[in-house]
OpenMM code with the backbone's topology and positions (N, CA, C; nanometers):
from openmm import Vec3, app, unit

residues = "UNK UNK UNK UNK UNK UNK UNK UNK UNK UNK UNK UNK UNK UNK UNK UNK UNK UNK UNK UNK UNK UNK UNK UNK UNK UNK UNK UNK UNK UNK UNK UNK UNK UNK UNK UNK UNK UNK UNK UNK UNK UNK UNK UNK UNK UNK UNK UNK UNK UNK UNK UNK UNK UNK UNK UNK UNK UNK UNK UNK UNK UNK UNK UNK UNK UNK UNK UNK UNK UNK UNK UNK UNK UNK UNK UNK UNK UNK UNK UNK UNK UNK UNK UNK UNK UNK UNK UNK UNK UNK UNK UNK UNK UNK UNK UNK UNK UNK UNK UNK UNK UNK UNK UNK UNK UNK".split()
positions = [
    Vec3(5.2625, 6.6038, 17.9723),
    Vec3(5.3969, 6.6040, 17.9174),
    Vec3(5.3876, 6.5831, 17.7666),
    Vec3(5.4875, 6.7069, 17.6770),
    Vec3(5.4501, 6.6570, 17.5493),
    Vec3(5.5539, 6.5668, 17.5305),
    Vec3(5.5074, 6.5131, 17.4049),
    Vec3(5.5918, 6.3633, 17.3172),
    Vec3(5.7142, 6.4510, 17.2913),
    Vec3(5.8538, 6.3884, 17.2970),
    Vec3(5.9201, 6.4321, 17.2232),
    Vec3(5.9832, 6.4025, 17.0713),
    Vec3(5.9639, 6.4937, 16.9701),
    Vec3(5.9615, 6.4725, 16.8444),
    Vec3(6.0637, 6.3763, 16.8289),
    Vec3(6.0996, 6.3231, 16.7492),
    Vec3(6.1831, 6.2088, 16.6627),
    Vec3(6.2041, 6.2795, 16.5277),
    Vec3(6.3695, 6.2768, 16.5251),
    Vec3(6.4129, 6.3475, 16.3747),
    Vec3(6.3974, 6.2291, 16.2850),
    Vec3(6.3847, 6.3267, 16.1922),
    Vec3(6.3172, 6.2431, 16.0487),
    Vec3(6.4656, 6.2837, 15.9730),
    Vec3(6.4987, 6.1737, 15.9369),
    Vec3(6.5818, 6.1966, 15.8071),
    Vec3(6.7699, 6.1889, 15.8708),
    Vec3(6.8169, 6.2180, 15.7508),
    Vec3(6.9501, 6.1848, 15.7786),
    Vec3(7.0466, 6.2925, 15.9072),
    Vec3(7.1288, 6.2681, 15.9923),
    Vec3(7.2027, 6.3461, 16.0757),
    Vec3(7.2711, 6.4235, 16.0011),
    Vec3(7.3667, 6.5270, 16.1085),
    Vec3(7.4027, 6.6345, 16.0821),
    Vec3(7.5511, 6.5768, 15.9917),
    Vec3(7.6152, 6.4913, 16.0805),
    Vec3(7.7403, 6.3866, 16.0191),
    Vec3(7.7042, 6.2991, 15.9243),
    Vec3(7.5843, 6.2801, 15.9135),
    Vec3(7.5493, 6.1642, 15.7894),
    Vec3(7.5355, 6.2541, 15.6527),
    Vec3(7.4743, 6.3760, 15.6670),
    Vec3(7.4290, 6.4695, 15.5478),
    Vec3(7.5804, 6.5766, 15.5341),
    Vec3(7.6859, 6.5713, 15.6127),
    Vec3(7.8123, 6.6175, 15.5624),
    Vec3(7.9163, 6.5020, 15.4900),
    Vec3(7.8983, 6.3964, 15.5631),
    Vec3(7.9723, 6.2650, 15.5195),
    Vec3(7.9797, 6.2754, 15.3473),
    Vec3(7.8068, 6.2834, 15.3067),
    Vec3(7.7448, 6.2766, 15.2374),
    Vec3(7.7939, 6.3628, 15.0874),
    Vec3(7.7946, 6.4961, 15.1733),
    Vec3(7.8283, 6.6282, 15.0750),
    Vec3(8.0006, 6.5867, 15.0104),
    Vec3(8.0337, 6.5725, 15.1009),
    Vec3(8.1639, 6.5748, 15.1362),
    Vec3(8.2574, 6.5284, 15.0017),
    Vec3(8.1280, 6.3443, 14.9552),
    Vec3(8.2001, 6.3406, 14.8064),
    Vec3(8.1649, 6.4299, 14.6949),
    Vec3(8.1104, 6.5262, 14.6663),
    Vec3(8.1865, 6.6580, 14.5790),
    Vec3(8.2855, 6.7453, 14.6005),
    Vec3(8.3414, 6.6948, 14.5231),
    Vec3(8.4579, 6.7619, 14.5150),
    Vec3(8.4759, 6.9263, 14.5324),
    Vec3(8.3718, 6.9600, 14.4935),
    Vec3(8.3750, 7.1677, 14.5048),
    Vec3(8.2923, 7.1363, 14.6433),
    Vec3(8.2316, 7.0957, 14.6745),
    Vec3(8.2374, 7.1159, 14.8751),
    Vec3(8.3086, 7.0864, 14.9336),
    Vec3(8.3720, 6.9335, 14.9573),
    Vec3(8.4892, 6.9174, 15.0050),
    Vec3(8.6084, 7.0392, 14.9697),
    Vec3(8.6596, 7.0858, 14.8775),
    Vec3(8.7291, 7.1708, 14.8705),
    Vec3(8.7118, 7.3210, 14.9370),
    Vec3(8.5664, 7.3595, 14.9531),
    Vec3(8.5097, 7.4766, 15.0498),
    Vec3(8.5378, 7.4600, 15.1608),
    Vec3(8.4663, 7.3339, 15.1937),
    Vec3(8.4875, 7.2747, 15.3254),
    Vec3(8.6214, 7.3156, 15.3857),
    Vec3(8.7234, 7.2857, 15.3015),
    Vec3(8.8373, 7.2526, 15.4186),
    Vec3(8.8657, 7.4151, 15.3801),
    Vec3(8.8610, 7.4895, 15.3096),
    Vec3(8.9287, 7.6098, 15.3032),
    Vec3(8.8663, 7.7296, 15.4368),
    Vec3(8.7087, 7.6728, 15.4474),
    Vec3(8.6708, 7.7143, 15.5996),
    Vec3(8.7215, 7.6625, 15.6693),
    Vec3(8.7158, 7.4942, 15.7281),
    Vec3(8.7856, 7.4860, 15.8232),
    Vec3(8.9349, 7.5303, 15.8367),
    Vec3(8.9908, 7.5546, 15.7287),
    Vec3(9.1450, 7.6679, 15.7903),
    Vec3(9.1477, 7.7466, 15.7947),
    Vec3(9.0363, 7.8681, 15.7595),
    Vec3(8.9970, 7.9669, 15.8269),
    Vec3(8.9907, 7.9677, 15.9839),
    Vec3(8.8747, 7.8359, 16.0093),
    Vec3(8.8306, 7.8420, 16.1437),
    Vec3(8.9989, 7.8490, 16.2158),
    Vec3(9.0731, 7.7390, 16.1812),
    Vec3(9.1662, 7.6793, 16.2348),
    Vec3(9.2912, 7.8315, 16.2850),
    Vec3(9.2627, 7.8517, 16.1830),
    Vec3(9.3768, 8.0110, 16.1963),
    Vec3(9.2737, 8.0970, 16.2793),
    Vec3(9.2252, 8.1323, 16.2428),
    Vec3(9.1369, 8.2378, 16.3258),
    Vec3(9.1659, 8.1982, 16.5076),
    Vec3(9.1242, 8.1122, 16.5319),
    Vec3(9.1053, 8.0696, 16.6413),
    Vec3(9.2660, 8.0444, 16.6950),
    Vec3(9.3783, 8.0253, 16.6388),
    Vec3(9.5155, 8.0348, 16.6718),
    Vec3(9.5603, 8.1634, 16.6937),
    Vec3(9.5245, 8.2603, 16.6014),
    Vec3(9.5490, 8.4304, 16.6004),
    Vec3(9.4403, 8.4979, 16.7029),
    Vec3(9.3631, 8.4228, 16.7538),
    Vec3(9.2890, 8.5277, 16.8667),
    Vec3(9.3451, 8.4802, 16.9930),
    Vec3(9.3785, 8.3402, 17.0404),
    Vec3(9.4932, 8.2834, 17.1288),
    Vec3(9.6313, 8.3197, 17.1957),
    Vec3(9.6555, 8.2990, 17.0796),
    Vec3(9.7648, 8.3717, 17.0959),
    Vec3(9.8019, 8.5265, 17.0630),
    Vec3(9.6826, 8.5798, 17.0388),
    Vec3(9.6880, 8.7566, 17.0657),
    Vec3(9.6575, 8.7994, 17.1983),
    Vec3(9.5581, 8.7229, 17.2362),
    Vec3(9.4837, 8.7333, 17.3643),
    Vec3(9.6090, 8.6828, 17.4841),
    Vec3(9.6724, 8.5834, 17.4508),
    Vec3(9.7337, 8.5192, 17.5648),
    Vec3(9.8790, 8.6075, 17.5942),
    Vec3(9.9092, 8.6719, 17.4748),
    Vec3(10.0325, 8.8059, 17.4853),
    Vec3(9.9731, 8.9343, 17.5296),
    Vec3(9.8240, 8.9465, 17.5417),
    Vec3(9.7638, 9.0507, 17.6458),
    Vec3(9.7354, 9.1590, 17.5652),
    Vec3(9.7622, 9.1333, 17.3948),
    Vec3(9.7284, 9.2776, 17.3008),
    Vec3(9.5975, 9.3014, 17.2936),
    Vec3(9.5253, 9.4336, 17.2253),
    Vec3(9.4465, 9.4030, 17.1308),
    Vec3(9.4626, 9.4209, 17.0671),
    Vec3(9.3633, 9.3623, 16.9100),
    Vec3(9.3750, 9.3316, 16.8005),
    Vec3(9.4757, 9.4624, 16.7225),
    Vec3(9.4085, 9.6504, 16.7734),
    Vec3(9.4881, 9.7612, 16.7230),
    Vec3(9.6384, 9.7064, 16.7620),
    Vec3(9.6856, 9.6917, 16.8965),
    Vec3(9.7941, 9.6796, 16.8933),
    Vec3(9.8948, 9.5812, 16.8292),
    Vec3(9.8485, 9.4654, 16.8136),
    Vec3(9.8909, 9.3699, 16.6894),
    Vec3(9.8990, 9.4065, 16.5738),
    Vec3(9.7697, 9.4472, 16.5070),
    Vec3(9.7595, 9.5191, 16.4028),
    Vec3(9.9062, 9.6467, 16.3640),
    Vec3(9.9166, 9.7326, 16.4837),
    Vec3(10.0114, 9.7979, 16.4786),
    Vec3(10.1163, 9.7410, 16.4566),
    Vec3(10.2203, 9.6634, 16.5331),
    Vec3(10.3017, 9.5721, 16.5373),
    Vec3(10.3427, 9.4846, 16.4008),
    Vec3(10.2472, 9.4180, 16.3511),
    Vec3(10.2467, 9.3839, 16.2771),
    Vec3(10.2504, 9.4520, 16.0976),
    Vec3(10.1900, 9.6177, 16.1357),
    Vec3(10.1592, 9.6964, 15.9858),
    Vec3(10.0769, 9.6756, 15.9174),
    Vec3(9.9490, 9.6430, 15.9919),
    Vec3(9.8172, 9.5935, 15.9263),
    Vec3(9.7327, 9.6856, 15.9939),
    Vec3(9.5887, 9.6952, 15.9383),
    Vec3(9.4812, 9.7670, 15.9916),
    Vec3(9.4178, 9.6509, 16.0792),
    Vec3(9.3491, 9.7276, 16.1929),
    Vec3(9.3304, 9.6676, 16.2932),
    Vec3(9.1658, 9.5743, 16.2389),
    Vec3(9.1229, 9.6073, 16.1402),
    Vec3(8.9870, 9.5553, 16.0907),
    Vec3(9.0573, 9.4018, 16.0558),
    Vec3(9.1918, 9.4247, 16.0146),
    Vec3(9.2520, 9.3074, 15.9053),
    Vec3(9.2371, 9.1854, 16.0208),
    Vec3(9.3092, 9.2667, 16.1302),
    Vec3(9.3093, 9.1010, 16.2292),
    Vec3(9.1660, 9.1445, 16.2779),
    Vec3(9.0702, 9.1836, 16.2674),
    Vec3(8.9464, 9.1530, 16.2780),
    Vec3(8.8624, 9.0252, 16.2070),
    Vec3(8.9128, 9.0759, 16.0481),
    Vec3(8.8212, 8.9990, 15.9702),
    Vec3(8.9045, 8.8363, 15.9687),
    Vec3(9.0079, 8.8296, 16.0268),
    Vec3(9.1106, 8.7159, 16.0227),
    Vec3(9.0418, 8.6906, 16.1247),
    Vec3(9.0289, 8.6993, 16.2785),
    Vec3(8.9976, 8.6280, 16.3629),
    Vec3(8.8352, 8.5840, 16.3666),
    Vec3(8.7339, 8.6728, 16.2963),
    Vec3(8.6155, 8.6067, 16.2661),
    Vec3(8.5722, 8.5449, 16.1517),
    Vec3(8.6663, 8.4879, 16.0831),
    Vec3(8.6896, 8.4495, 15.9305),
    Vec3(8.6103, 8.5059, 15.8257),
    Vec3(8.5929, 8.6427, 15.8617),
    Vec3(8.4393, 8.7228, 15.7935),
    Vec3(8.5925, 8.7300, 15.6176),
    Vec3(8.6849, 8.7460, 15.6132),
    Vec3(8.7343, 8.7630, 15.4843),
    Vec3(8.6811, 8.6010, 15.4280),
    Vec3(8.7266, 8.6382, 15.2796),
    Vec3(8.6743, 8.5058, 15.1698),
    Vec3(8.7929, 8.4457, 15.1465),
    Vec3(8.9189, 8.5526, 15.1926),
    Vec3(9.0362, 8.4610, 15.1823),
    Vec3(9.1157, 8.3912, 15.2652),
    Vec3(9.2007, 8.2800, 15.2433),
    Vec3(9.2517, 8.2035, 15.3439),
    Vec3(9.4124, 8.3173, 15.3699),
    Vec3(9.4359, 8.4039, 15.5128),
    Vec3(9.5589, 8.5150, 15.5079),
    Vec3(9.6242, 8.4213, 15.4689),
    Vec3(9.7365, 8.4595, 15.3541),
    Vec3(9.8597, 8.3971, 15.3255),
    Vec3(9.9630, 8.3971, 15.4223),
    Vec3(10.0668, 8.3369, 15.3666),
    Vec3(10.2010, 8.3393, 15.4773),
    Vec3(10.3113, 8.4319, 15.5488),
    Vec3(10.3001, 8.5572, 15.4033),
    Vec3(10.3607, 8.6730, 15.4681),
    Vec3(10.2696, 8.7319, 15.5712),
    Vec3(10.1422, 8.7547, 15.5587),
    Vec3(10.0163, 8.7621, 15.6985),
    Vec3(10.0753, 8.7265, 15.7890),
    Vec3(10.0692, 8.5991, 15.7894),
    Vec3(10.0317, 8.5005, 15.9113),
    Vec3(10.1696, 8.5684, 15.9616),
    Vec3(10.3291, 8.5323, 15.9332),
    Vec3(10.4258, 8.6043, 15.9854),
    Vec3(10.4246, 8.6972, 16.0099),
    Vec3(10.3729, 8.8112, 15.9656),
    Vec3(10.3801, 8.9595, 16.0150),
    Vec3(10.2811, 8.9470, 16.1428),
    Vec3(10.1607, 8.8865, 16.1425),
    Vec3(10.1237, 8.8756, 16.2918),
    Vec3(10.1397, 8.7761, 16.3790),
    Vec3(10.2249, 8.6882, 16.4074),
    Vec3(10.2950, 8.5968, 16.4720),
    Vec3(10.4114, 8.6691, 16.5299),
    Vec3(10.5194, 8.6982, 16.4259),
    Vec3(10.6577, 8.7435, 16.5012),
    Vec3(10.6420, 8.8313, 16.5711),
    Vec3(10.5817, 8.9479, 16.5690),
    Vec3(10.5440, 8.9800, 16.7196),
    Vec3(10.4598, 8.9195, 16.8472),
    Vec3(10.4407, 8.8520, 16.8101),
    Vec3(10.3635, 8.7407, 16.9446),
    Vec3(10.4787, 8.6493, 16.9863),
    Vec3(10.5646, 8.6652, 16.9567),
    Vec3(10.6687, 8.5284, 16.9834),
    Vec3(10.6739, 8.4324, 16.8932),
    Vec3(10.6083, 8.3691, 16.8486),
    Vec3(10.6143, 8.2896, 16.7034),
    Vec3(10.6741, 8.2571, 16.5959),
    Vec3(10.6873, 8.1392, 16.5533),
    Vec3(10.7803, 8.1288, 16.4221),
    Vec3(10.6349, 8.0959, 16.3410),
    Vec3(10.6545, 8.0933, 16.2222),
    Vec3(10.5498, 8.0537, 16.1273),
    Vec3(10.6140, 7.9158, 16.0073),
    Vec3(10.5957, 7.8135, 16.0925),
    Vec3(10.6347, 7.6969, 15.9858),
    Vec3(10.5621, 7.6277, 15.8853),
    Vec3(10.5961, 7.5867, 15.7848),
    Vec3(10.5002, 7.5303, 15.6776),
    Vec3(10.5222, 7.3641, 15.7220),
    Vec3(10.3978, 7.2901, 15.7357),
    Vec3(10.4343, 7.1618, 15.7330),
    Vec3(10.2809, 7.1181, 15.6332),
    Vec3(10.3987, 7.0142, 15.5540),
    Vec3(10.3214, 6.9078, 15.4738),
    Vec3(10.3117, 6.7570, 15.5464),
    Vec3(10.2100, 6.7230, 15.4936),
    Vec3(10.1946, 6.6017, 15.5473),
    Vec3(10.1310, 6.5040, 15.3698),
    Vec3(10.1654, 6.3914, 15.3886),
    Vec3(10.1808, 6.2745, 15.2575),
    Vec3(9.9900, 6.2551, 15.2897),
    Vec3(9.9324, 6.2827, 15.1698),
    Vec3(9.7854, 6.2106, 15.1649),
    Vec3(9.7970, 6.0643, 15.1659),
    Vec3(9.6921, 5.9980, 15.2142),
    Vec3(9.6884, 5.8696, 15.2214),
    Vec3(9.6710, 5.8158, 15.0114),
    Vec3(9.5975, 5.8872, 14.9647),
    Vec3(9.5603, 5.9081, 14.8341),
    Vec3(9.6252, 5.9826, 14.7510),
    Vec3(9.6849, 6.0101, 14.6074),
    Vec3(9.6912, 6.1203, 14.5733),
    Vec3(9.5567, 6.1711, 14.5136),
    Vec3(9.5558, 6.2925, 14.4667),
    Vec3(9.4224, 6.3929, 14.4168),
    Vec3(9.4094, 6.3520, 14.2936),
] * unit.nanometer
topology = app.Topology()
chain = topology.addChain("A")
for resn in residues:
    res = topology.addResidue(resn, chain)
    for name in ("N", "CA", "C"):
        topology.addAtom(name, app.Element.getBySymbol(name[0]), res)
């Protein structure tokens, strides 16, 4: 039976914790995770109204690559809000903006 290795060095949560206080990662950071966050809401609820992506795409007046590159966050940009509404209101959807108070300001 071989030994099993022992990681050397800091974890995966200890070496993001880490990054996290710069400010230009932290700021990447979260602009992926709302990528992830949308992406994964727009394939849900495309999927769960029974389209595919062409037919949304249609519906909506977008090319069908667009809710492609939206649902695999392959674009560099975060879709804005007229987006996000044009492919929501045909799914049933409202598209609301909510703020929430930082514990901090910036």
């Amino acid at each position: 039976m071989k030994p099993v290795k022992k990681h050397c060095g800091p974890s995966f949560e200890e070496n993001l914790h880490e990054r996290l206080k710069d400010p230009e990662f932290a700021e990447l950071f979260e602009q992926e995770h709302i990528k992830y966050e949308i992406a994964e809401i727009v394939k849900r609820a495309r999927e769960k109204a029974g389209f595919t992506q062409a037919h949304l795409a249609h519906l909506a007046g977008l090319h069908q690559a667009a809710i492609a590159r939206i649902e695999s966050r392959s674009s560099r940009m975060v879709p804005g809000l007229e987006v996000l509404r044009r492919i929501f209101i045909p799914l049933g959807y409202k598209v609301d903006l909510h703020l929430e108070k930082l514990n901090k300001a910036a």
